[in-house]
C-alpha positions as CSV (number, residue, x, y, z in Angstrom):
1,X,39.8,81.5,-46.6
2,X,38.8,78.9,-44.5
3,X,38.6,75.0,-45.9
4,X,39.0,72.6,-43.3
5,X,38.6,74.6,-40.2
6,X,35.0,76.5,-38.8
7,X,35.9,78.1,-35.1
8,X,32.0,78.5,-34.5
9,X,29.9,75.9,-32.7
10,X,27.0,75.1,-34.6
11,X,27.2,77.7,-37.8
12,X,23.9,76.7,-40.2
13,X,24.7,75.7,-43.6
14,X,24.3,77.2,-46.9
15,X,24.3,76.0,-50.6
16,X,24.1,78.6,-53.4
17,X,23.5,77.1,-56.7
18,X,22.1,78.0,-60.0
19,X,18.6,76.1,-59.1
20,X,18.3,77.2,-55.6
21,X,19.7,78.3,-52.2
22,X,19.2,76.2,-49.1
23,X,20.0,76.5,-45.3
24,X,20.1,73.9,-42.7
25,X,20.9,74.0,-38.8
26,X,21.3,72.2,-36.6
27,X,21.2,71.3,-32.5
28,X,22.2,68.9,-30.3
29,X,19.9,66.1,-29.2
30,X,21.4,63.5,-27.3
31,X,24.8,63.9,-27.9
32,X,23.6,63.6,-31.5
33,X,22.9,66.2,-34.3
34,X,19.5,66.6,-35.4
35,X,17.9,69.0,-37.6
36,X,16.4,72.6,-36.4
37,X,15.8,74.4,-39.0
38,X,15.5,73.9,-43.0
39,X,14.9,76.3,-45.8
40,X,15.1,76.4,-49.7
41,X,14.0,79.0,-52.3
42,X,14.2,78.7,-56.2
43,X,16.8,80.7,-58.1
44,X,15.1,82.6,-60.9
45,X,17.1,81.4,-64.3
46,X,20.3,83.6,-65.0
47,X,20.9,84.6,-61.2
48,X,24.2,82.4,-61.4
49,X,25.2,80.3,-64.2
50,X,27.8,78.1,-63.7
51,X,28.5,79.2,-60.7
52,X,29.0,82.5,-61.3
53,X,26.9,85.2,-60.0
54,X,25.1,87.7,-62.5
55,X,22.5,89.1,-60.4
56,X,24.1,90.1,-57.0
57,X,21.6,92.5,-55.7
58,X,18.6,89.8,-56.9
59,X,20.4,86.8,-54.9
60,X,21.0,88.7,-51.8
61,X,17.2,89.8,-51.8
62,X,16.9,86.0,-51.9
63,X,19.0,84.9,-49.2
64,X,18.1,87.5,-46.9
65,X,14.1,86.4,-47.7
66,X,14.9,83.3,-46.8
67,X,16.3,83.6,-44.2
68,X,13.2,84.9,-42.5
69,X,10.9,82.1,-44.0
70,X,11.8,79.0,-43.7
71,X,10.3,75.6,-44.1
72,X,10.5,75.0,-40.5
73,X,12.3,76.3,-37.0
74,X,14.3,79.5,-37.4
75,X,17.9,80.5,-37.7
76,X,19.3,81.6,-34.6
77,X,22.7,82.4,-35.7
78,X,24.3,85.0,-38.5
79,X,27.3,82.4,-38.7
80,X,27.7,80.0,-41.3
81,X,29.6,77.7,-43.4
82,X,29.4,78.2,-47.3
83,X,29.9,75.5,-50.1
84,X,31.5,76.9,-53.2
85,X,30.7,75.8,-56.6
86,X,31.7,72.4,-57.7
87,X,32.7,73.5,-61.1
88,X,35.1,76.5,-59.8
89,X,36.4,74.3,-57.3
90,X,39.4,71.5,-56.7
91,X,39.5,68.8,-53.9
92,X,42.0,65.6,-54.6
93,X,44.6,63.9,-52.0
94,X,48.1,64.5,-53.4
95,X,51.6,62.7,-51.8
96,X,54.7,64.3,-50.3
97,X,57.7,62.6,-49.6
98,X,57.8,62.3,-45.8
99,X,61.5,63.9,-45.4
100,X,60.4,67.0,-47.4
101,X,62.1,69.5,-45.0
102,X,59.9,72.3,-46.0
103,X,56.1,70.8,-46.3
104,X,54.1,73.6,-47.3
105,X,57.0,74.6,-49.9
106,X,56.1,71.2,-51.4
107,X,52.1,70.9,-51.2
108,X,52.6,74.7,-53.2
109,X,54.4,72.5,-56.0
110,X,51.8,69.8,-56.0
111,X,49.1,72.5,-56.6
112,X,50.9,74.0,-59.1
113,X,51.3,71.1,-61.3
114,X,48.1,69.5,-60.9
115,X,45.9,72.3,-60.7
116,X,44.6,74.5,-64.3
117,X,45.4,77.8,-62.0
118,X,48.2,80.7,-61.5
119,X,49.0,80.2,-57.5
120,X,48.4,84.3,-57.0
121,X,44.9,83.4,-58.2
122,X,44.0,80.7,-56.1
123,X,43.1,80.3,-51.9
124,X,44.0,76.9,-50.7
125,X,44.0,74.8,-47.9
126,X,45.4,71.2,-46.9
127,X,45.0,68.7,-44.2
128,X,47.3,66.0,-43.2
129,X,45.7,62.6,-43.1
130,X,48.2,60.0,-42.9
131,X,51.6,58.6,-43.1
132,X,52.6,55.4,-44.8
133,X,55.8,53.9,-46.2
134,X,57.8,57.5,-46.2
135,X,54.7,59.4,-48.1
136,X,52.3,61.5,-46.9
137,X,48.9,61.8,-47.8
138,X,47.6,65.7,-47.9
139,X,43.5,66.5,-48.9
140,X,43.9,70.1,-50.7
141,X,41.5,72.1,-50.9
142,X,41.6,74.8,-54.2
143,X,39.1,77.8,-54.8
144,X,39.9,81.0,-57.5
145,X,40.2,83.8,-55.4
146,X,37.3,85.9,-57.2
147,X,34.8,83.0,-57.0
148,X,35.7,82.7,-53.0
149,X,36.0,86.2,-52.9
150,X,32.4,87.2,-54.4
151,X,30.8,84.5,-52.5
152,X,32.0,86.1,-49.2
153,X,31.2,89.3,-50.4
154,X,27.8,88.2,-51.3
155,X,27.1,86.6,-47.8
156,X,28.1,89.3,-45.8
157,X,26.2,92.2,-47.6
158,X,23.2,89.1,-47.0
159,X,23.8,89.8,-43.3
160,X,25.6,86.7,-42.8
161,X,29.1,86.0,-41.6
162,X,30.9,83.4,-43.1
163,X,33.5,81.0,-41.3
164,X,34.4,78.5,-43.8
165,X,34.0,77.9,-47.3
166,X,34.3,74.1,-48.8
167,X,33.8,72.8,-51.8
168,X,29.9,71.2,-52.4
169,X,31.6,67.8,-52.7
170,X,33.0,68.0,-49.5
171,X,29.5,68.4,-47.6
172,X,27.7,65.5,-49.7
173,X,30.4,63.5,-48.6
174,X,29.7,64.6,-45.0
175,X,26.2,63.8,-45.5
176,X,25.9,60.8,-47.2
177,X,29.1,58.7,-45.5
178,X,27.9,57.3,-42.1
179,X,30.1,59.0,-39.5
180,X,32.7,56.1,-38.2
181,X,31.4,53.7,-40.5
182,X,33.8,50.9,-40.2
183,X,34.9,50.3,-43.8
184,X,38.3,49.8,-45.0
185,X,37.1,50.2,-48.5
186,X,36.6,53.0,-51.0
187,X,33.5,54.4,-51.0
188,X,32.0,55.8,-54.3
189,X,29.0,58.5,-54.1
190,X,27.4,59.3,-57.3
191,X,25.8,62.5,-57.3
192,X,22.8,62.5,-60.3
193,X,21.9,66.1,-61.2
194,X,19.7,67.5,-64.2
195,X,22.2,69.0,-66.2
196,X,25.6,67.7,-64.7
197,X,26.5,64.5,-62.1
198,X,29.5,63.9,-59.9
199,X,31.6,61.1,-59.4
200,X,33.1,61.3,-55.2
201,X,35.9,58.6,-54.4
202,X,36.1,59.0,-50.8
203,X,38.6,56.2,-48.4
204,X,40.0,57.0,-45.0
205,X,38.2,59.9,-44.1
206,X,39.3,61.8,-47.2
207,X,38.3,62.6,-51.0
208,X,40.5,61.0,-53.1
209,X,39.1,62.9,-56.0
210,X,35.9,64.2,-57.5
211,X,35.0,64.1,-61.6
212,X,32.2,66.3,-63.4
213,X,29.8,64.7,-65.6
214,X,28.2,67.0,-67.6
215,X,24.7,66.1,-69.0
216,X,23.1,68.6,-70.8
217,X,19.4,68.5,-73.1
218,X,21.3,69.6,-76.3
219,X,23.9,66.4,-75.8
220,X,21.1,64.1,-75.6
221,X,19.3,65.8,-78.8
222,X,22.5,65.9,-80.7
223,X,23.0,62.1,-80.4
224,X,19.3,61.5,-81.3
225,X,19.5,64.0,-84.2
226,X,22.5,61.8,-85.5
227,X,20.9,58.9,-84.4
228,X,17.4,59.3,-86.3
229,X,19.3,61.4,-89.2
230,X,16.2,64.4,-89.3
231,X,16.5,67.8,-88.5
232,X,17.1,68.7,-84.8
233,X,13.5,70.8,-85.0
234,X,11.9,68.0,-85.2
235,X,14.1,66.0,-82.3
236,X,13.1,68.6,-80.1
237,X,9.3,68.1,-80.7
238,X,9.7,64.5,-80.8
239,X,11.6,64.0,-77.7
240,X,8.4,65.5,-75.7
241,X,5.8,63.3,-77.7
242,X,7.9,60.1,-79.0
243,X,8.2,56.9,-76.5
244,X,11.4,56.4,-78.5
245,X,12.9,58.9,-77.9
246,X,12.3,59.4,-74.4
247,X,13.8,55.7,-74.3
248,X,16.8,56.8,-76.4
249,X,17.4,59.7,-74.4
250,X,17.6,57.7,-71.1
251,X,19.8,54.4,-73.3
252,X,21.9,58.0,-74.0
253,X,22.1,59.3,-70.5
254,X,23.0,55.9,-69.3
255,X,25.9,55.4,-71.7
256,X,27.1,58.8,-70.9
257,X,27.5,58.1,-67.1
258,X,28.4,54.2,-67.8
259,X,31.4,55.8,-69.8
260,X,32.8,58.5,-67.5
261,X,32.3,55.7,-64.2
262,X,34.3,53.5,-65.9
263,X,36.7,56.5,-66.7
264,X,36.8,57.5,-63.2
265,X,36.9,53.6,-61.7
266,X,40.3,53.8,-63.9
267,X,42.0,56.5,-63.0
268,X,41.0,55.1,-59.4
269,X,42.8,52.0,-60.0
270,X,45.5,53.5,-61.7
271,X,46.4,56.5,-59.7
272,X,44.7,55.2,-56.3
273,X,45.5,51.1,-56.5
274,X,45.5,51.1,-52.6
275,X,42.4,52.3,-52.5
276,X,41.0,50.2,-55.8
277,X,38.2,47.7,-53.5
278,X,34.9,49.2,-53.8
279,X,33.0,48.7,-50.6
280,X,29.9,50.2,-51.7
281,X,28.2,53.2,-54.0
282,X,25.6,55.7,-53.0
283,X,22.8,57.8,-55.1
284,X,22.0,61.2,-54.5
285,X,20.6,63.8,-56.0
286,X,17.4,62.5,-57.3
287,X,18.4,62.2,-61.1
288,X,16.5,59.8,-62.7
289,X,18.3,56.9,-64.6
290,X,16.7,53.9,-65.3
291,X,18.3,50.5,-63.9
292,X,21.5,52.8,-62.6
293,X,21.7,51.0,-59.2
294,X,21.2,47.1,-60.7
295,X,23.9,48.7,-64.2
296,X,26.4,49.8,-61.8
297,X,25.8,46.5,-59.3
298,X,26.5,44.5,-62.2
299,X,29.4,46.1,-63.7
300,X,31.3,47.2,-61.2
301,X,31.0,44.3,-58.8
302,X,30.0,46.6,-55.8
303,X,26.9,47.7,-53.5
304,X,24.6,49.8,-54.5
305,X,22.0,51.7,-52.9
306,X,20.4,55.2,-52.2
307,X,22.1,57.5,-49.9
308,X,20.3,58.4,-46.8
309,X,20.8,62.6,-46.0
310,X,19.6,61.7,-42.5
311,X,22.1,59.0,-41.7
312,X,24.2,61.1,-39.1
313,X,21.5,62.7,-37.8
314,X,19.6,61.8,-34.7
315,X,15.5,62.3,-35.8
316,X,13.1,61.1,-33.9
317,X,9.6,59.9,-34.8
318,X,8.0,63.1,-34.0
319,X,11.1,64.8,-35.9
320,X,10.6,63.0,-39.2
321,X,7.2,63.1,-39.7
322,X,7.6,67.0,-38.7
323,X,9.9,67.7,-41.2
324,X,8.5,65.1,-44.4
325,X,4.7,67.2,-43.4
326,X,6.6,70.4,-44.2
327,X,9.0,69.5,-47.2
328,X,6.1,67.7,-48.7
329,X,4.3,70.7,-48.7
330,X,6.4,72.7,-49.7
331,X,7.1,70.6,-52.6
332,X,3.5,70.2,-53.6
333,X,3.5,74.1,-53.7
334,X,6.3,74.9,-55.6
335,X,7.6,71.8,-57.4
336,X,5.8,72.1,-61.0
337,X,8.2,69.3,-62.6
338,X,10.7,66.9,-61.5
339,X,13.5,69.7,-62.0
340,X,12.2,71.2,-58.9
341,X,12.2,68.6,-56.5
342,X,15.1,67.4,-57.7
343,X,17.1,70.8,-57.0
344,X,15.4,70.6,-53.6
345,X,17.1,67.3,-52.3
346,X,20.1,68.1,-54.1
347,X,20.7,71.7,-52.3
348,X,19.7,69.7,-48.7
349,X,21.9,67.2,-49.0
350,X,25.3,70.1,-49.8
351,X,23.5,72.0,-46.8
352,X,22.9,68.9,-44.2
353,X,26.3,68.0,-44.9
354,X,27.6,72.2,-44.1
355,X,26.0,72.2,-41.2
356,X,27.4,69.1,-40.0
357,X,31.0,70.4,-39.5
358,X,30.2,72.2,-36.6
359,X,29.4,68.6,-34.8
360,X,32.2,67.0,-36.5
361,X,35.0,69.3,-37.4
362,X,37.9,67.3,-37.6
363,X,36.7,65.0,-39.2
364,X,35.9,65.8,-43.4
């Protein structure tokens, strides 16, 4: 299984989730990428869960529909690159002693101590970024082999062939990062989703590591259960109607991620100190958090601002206003709630991000 390398030119991306499937390709315009074709369709509940597929023959039906109607342009290749799910998947730069005679003896090691699998059921990858003061600095790359193994299966029987597979954190990172930015740096992207958000310490062209943030409804309740002392019926029935407890859950939500960023700004500074100043942190994902941005400005002592999915991509006036006419009505048609159109820019930014390797493979 591919991680790091994609032998085709400009492959179109694709991000299978448990909200919804998206594609994105791309062309050259101007010695500059720029966006050709985009499409997204909904995954009916209990296709995948957590990443795993439950409905193979119902998902394929999907992909293959799409595929044939998208928002805009067409898909002119059966070539693409895959993101695997975040959950099932393991990205983090490890160290190797520089005078290691046998390198891929020792990256085996690493993986074996620091990753929750048996080797035989793992595919990985690594990439050499850097040498400094007798260590070197290896991104790995870890998938379980049945995950990367049904998603292949799954593209393939969708008529599509895939040459690389990365993890979805990879590809925001693509997306997001403005390519040959010129900061020394660590860059923090936090990705805000509806059940779960991501924390993505990237430096030096390369993930330094990624941590989960699960967020689910029943957390929230529980806490305001506790919190009001009355029976979690009635929380339920409450949180819809109650302006206190929609502010309680969103004080909740924001102590949640407040907690696990300063977890993950820790472990940064304890396991990463080269890489401890913060040059700046990006939103995605369209998760709605009151005062995040001004919380974590404050806080943390760093940059904050919204992360822009077409930042390294060349769009033109024409282009943009071609594409927002379409995605706005698509989203007027089939975004009922916020859940929706939150899925949709999350799945666009994993697939910009995909298709951008073909422009910019050796770099992440």
């Amino acid at each position: 299984m591919r991680l790091f390398q994609s032998p085709s030119k400009y492959p179109f991306g694709i991000n299978i989730s448990d909200h919804s499937i998206a594609i994105v390709q791309l062309f050259r315009h101007h010695h500059s990428p720029a966006m050709q074709t985009v499409g997204i369709i909904n995954m009916p509940n209990g296709f995948i869960i957590n990443g795993e597929i439950k409905n193979k023959d119902g998902v394929i039906k999907l992909i293959k529909n799409l595929k044939n109607n998208t928002i805009f342009g067409k898909i002119t290749t059966n070539e693409a690159i895959a993101a695997l799910p975040e959950k099932k998947t393991f990205v983090k730069l490890i160290k190797i002693r520089a005078d290691e005679l046998d390198l891929a003896d020792a990256i085996q090691k690493e993986i074996e101590r620091q990753v929750p699998y048996e080797i035989t059921e793992i595919n990985y990858d690594w990439k050499f970024i850097k040498q400094e003061n007798g260590i070197q600095h290896i991104l790995v790359g870890v998938a379980p082999k049945a995950i990367a193994d049904e998603y292949h299966d799954l593209l393939i029987k969708s008529g599509i062939t895939p040459v690389a597979f990365e993890p979805e954190n990879m590809s925001i990172v693509r997306c997001v990062v403005p390519y040959n930015a010129k900061n020394e740096k660590t860059t923090i992207i936090l990705n805000i989703g509806d059940k779960h958000s991501n924390f993505i310490a990237y430096a030096k062209k390369s993930v330094l590591f990624t941590v989960s943030v699960p967020m689910s409804e029943k957390d929230i309740t529980d806490i305001i259960t506790q919190d009001l002392k009355i029976m979690q019926k009635k929380t339920e029935k409450e949180k819809i109607t109650a302006n206190y407890n929609k502010e309680r859950s969103q004080k909740v939500v924001n102590e949640m991620l407040e907690t696990k960023i300063r977890q993950a700004f820790d472990y940064l500074n304890t396991n990463y100190p080269q890489y401890a100043k913060i040059g700046g942190i990006y939103l995605c994902g369209g998760g709605s958090v009151v005062d995040l941005p001004k919380m974590l400005a404050d806080k943390f002592n760093a940059f904050v601002e919204p992360a822009d999915v077409f930042v390294n991509l060349k769009q033109t006036a024409a282009m943009k206003k071609k594409y927002f006419a379409k995605e706005n009505n698509f989203i007027k048609k089939i975004a009922k709630n916020n859940e929706q159109k939150q899925d949709f820019i999350l799945a666009l930014t994993a697939a910009i991000g995909l298709a951008l390797r073909g422009f910019y493979h050796d770099d992440l």
